[in-house]
N, C-alpha and C positions, 0 to 999 in steps of 0.2 A: 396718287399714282405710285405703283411699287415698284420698285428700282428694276424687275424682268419687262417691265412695260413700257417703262422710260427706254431702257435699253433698245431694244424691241424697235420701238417710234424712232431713235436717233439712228439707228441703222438705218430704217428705212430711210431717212432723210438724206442723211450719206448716199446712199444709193440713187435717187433723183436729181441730187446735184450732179456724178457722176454718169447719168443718164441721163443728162440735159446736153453732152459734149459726145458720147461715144452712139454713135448707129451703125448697123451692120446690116450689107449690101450681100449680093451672092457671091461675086467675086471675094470681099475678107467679109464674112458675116460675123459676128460677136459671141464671144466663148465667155460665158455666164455661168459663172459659179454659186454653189448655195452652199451653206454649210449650213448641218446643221448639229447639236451634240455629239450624235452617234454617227452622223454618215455623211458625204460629201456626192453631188450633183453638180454633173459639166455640162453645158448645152453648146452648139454652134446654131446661134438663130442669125435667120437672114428679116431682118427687121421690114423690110420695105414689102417682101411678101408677106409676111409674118408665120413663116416656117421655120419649124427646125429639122436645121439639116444634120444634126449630128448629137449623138446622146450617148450618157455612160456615167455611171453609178457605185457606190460602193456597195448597193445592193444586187450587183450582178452576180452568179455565180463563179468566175472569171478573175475576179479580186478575192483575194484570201489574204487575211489578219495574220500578220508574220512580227519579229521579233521588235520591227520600226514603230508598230503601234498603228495610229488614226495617220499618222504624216506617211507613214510607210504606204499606207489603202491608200491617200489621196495620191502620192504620188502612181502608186498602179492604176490609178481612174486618169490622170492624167498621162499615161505613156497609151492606154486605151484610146481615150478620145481623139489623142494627137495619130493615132494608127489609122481609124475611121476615117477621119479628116482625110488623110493621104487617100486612102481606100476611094473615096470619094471624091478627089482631086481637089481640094480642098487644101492651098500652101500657107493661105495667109490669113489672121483674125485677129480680129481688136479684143482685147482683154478688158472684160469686165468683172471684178473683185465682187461685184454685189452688195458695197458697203463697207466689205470687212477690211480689217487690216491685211498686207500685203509682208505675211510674216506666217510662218507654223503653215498649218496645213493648205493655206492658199497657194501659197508661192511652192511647197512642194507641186503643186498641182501643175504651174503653170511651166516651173523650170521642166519637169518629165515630158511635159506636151512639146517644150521649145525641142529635149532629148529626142524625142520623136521624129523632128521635122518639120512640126509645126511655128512657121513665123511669127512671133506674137509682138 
């Protein structure tokens, strides 16, 4: 096995154990993050219907690549999401990391959603 695969597998494991304790309801449904090299993905899913209520991207038009770099996008994907959410009446969501550490481009994410208004 090569160490992108290893990698890969142990993430995902992280993220199951993780997802064995967090579910999200309509009232705080679960803001799920993904990262990936190039780009960062927010969701609010409501687990129990299995919707998602809320989405945003660094692939949207809306986010533009500025002097901050990948943390500077995630953070704008996150002041995004956190804006829908309101938009949507949407105050409160359990945070779910996807595995990753809770450092660099995550936590930019989730601090600009908290800037937002959004509860986490």
């Amino acid at each position: 096995m090569d160490a992108a695969t290893r990698k890969r597998q142990s993430r995902r494991r992280r993220h199951q154990r993780i997802r064995k304790r967090i579910r999200g309801t309509a009232e705080t449904p679960r803001l799920n993050v993904y990262r990936s090299n190039t780009n960062i993905y927010a969701q609010l899913i409501d687990d129990v219907a299995g919707h998602t209520l809320v989405a945003a991207s660094s692939l949207e038009a809306d986010v533009t690549t500025g002097d901050d770099g990948k943390v500077g996008v995630a953070s704008q994907v996150g002041a995004l999401v956190g804006q829908r959410a309101l938009d949507a009446g949407i105050t409160e969501a359990v945070f779910d990391r996807g595995g990753n550490r809770y450092a660099g481009r995550v936590r930019a994410l989730a601090e600009a959603a908290r800037d937002a208004g959004l509860n986490l």
